[in-house]
C-alpha positions in Angstrom: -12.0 -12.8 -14.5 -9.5 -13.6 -16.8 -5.4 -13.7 -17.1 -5.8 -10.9 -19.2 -6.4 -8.4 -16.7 -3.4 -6.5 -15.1 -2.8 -4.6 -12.0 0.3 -2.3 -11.0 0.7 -2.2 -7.2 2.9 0.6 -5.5 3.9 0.6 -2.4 6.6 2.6 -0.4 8.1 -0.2 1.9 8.3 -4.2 2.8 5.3 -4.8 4.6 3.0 -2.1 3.1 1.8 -4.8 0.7 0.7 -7.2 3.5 -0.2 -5.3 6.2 -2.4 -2.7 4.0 -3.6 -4.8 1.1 -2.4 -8.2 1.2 -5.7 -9.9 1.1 -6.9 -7.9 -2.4 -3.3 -9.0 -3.7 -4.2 -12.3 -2.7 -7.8 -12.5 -4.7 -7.0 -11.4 -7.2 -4.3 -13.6 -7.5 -6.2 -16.3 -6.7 -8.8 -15.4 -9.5 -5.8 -14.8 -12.5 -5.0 -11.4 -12.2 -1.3 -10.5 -13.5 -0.2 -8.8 -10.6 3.3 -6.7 -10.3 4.4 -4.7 -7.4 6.0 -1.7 -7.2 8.1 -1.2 -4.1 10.2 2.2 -3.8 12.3 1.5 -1.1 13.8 -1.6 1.2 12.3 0.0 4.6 16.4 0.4 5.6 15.4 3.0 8.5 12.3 1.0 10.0 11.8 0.5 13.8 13.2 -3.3 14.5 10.3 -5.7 16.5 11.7 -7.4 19.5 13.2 -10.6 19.2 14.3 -10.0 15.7 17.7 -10.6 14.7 17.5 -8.4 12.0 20.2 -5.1 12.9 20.3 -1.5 11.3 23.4 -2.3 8.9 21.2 -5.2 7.1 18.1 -4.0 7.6 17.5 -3.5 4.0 18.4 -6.9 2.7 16.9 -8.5 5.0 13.6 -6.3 4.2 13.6 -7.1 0.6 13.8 -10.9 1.6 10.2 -10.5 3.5 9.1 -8.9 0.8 9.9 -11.4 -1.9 8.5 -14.3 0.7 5.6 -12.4 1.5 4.6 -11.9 -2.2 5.1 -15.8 -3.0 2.6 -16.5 -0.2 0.3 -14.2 -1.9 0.6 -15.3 -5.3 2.2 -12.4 -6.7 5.0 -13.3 -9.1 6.8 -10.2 -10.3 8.3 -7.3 -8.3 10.0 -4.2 -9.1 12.1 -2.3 -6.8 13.1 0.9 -7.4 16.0 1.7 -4.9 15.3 4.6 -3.2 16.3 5.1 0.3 13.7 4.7 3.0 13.1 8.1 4.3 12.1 7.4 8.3 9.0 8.9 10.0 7.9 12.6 9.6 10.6 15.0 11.3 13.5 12.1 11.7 17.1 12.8 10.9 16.8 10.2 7.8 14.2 12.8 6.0 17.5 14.6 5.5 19.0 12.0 3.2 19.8 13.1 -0.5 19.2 9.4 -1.2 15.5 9.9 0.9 12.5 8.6 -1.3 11.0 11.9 -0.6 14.1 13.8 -1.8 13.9 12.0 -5.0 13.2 14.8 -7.4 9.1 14.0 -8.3 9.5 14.1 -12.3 12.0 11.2 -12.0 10.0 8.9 -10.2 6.4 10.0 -12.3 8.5 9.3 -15.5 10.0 5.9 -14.1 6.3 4.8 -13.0 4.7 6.1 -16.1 7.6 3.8 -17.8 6.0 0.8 -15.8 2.7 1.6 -16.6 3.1 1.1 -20.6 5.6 -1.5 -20.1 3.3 -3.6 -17.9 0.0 -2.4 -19.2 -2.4 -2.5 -15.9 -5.9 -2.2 -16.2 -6.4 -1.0 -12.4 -3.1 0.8 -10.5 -3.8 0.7 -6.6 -1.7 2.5 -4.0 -1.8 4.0 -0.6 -3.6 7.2 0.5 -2.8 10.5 0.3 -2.7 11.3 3.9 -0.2 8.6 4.4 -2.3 6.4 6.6 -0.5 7.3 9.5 1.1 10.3 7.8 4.3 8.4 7.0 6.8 11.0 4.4 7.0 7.8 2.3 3.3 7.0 1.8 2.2 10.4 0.9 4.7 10.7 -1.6 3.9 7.2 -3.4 0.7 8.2 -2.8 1.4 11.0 -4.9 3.8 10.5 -7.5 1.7 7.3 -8.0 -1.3 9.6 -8.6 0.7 12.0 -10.9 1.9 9.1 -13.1 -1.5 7.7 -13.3 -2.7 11.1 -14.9 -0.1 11.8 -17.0 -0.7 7.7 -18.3 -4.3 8.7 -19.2 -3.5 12.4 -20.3 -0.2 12.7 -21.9 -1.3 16.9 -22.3 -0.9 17.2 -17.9 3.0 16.2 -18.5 5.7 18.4 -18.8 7.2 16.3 -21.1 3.8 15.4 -23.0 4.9 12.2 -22.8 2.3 10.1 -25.2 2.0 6.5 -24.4 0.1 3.3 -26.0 -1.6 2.2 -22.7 -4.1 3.8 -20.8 -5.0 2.2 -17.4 -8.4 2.5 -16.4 -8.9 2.8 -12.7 -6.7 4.3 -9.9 -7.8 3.3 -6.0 -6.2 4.0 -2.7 -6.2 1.7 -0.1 -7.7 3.0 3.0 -8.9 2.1 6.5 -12.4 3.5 7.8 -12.4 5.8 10.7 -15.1 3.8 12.4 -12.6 0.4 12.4 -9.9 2.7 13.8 -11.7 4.1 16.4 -12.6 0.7 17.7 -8.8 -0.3 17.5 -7.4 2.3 19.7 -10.1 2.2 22.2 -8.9 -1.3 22.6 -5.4 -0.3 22.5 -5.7 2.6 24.8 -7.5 0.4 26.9 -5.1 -2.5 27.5 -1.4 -1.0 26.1 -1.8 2.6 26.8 1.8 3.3 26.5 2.0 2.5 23.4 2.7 5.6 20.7 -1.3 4.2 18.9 -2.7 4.8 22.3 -2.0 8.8 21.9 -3.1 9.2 18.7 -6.5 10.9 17.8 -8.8 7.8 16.4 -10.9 11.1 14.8 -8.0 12.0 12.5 -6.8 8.4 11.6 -8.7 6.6 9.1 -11.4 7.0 6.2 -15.2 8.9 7.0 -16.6 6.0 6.2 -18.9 7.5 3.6 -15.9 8.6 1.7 -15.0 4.9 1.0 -16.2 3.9 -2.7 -15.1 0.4 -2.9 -15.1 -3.0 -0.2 -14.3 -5.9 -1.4 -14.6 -9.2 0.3 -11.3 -11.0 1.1 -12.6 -13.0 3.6 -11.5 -16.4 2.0 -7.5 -14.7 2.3 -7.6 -13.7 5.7 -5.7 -16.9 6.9 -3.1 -16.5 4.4 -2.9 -12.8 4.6 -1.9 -13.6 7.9 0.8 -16.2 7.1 2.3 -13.2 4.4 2.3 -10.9 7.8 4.0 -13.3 9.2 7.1 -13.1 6.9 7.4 -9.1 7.9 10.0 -10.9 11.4 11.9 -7.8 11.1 8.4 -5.4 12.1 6.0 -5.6 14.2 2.6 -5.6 12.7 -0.2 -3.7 13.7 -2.3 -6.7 13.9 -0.3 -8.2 16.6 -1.3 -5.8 18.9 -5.4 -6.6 18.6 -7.3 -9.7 19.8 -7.9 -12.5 17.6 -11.7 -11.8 17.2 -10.9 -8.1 16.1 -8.1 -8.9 13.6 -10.7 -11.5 11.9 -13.5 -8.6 11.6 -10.7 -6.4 10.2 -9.2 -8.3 7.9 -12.1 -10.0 6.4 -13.0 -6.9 3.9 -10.4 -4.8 2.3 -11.8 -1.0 1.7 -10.3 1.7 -1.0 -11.6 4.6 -2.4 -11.5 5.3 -6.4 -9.2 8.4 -6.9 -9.5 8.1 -10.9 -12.2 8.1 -12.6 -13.5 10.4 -9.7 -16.6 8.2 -7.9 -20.3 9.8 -8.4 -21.6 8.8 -5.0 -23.4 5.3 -6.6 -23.6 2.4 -5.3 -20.6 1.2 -3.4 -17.8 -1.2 -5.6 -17.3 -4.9 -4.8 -15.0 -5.4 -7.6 -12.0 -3.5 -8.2 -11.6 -4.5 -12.0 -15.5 -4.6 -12.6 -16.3 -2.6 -16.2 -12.7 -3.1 -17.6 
């Protein structure tokens, strides 16, 4: 591995980076890897933990400062923010923002994120998954645009604008969670929090199929400190919080993604994100 090789990292909110793949951030910072983040909003509707002092009218700067300390515990350097408004959960009043990520018209954001990509020149762009994890408005549509940009980056022909650029990235991977881990989650959170909104939902429609999932890296080394980054989010309350020591450890100790571009053939499974480039 050298400090040639790039990555572009885009995320919708503060926390995404840690929470989802903060221990992949963390190798390959570890290993060299010029690392930026993409982040395209400052999570100003998210759901306040208890015992934060963090309020609704400065829950956005106080976000972004997370953020920033989250990424300096990870090693990652350089962050862009793009300003959009966080858009709240699926069927919330703040969907109806014009400001709303999600009501961002989708050719402004591509061509803005196809900008990044031949300004900073990534080998491998990682994002989140297309059914939003959870199904969050906010990480389908990075998810998306993310996708979109990607493709127009490596095909200047599927743009509109037939955009032609200087770089071409090579790999694009969505970070995911297996069903199998899920379903072991919220039987334990059924089991001992059932009130909690996890507790209802469907373990079978969370998640990865496990087969699906083309990459697993081991991040086992970063657990500790992916834990200290968490630990920066005050403001939200992780999901990690809510599982047993023993359970966050087996969890954490493997980040998995699956290769959205170029398409996987069903070979042998990746333990290297960056491997061929």
């Amino acid at each position: 591995m050298t400090s040639r090789k790039r990555l572009l990292a885009v995320f919708a909110h503060p926390d995404d980076e840690t929470f989802g793949a903060g221990s992949t951030l963390a190798r390959y910072a570890s290993e060299g890897v010029n690392i930026t983040v993409v982040c395209a909003t400052r999570g100003e509707t998210g759901q306040i933990a208890p015992g934060s002092d963090a309020t609704s009218e400065i829950l956005g700067d106080v976000r972004e400062a997370e953020l920033r300390s989250a990424l300096k515990i990870l090693g990652v350097q350089s962050l862009i923010l793009l300003g959009y408004r966080d858009s709240g959960m699926a069927g919330s009043e703040d969907n109806k923002s014009p400001l709303a990520f999600i009501n961002a018209p989708i050719s402004e954001v591509v061509r803005r994120l196809v900008g990044l990509i031949q300004e900073y020149r990534p080998h491998v762009v990682i994002t989140m998954d297309l059914k939003g994890g959870y199904g969050h408005p906010d990480h389908i549509r990075v998810a998306e645009v993310t996708t979109q940009a990607f493709r127009e980056a490596v095909d200047p022909s599927v743009s509109p604008e037939g955009v032609v650029g200087s770089w071409i990235p090579g790999k694009l991977y969505y970070h995911v969670f297996p069903r199998s881990m899920m379903v072991r989650w919220f039987r334990y959170i059924k089991e001992t929090n059932p009130s909690n909104d996890m507790a209802r939902l469907n373990p079978s429609t969370v998640g990865t199929p496990d087969e699906e999932i083309t990459s697993v890296l081991d991040v086992s080394p970063y657990v500790e400190l992916r834990i200290r980054a968490s630990q920066s989010h005050r403001s939200q309350q992780s999901p990690f919080d809510m599982l047993p020591r023993e359970l966050v450890l087996d969890a954490l100790g493997k980040d998995f993604w699956v290769r959205a571009e170029p398409s996987w053939d069903g070979s042998a499974v990746e333990t290297d994100l960056l491997a061929g480039l």
